[in-house]
C-alpha positions as CSV (number, residue, x, y, z in Angstrom):
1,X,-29.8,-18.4,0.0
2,X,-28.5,-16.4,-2.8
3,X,-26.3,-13.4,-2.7
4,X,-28.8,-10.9,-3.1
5,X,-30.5,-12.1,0.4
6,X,-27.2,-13.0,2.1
7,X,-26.3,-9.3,1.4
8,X,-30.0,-7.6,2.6
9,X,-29.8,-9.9,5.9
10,X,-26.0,-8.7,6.7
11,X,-27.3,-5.4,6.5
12,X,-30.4,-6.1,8.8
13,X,-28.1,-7.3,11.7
14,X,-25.5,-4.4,10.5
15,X,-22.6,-6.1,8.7
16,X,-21.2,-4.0,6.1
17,X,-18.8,-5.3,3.6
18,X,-16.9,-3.3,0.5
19,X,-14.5,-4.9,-1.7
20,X,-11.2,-3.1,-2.4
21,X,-10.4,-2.7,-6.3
22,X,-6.8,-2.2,-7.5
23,X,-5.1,-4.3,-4.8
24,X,-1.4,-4.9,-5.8
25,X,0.0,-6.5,-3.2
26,X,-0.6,-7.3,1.0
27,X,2.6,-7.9,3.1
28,X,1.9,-9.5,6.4
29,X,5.4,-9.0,8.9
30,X,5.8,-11.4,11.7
31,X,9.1,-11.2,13.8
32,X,10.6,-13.8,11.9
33,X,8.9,-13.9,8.8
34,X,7.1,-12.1,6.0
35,X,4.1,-13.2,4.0
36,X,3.5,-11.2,0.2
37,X,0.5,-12.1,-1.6
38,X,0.4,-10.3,-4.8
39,X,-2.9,-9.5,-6.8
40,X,-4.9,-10.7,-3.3
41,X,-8.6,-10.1,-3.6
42,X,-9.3,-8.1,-0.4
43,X,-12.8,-7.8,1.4
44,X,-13.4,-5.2,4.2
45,X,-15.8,-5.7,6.1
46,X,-17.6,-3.8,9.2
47,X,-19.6,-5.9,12.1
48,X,-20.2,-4.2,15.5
49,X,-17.9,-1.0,15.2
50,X,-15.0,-3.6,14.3
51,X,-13.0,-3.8,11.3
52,X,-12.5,-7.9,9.9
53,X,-10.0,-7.8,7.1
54,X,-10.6,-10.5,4.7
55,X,-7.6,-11.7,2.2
56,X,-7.3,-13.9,-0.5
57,X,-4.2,-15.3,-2.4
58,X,-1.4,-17.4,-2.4
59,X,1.6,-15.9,-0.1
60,X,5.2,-15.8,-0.5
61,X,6.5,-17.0,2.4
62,X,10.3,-15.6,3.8
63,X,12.3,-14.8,6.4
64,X,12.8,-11.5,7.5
65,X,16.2,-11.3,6.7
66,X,15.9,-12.3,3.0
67,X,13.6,-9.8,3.0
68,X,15.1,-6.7,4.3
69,X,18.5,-7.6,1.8
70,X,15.5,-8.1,-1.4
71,X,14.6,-4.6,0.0
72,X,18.0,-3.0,0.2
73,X,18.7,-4.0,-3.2
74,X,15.5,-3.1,-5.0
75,X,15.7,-0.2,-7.0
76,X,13.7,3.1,-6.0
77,X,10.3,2.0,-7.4
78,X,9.3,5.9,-7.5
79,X,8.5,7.2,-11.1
80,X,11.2,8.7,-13.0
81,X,8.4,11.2,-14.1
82,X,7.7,12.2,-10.5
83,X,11.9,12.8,-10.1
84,X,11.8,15.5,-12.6
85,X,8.5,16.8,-12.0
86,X,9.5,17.7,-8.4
87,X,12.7,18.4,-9.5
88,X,11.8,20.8,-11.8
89,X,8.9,22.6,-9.6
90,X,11.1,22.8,-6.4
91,X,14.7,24.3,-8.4
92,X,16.6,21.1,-7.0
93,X,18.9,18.1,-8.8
94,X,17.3,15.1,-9.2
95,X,19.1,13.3,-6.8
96,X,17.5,15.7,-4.2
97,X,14.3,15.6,-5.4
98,X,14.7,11.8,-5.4
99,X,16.0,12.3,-1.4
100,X,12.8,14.4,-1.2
101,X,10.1,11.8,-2.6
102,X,11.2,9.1,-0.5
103,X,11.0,11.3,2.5
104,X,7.1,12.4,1.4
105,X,6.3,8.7,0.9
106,X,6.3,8.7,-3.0
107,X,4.0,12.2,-3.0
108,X,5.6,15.0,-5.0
109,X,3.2,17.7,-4.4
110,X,4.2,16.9,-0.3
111,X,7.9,16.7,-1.7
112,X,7.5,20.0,-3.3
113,X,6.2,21.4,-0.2
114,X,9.2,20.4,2.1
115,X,11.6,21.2,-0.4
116,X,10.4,24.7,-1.3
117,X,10.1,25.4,2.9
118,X,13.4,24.8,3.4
């Protein structure tokens, strides 16, 4: 069967599947351990109202304490640009509008927002 008829018959019994582009990295926590595959090729796909996640790649296996000190000393990995954009929008130091962005999750129009309501 080629790909063309393996795709029309998973939509006759209702299977859906959509590849996710632009996939940088999938982190996978366990109580003891954490598994990072970078670059994985990711495949969603929909059967029966449920959700099957489908990842490819080679994982970085450690333990969860190596992992939360790699995480404490990893620099901010928000964009300096972002720092001065809210910075500049809100009125605030950078150092605030750092505070600010990490509180929004990276977002600066939602750090704007919560730093202009305050």
């Amino acid at each position: 069967m080629n790909p063309r008829q393996m795709r029309q018959a998973m939509k006759r019994m209702g299977i859906e599947q959509e590849e996710l582009d632009g996939v940088e990295e999938v982190l996978i926590r366990t109580a003891d351990k954490e598994y990072v595959i970078r670059g994985a090729a990711v495949t969603a796909i929909t059967a029966q109202g449920q959700k099957i996640w489908q990842v490819i790649g080679e994982p970085i296996v450690r333990d969860r304490a190596d992992a939360k000190k790699a995480e404490a000393a990893k620099p901010s990995s928000i964009p300096d640009e972002d720092v001065k954009l809210v910075a500049e929008k809100a009125g605030v130091s950078e150092a605030e509008a750092l505070k600010a962005l990490e509180e929004a999750g990276g977002e600066p129009a939602e750090a704007i927002i919560r730093l202009m309501s305050r």
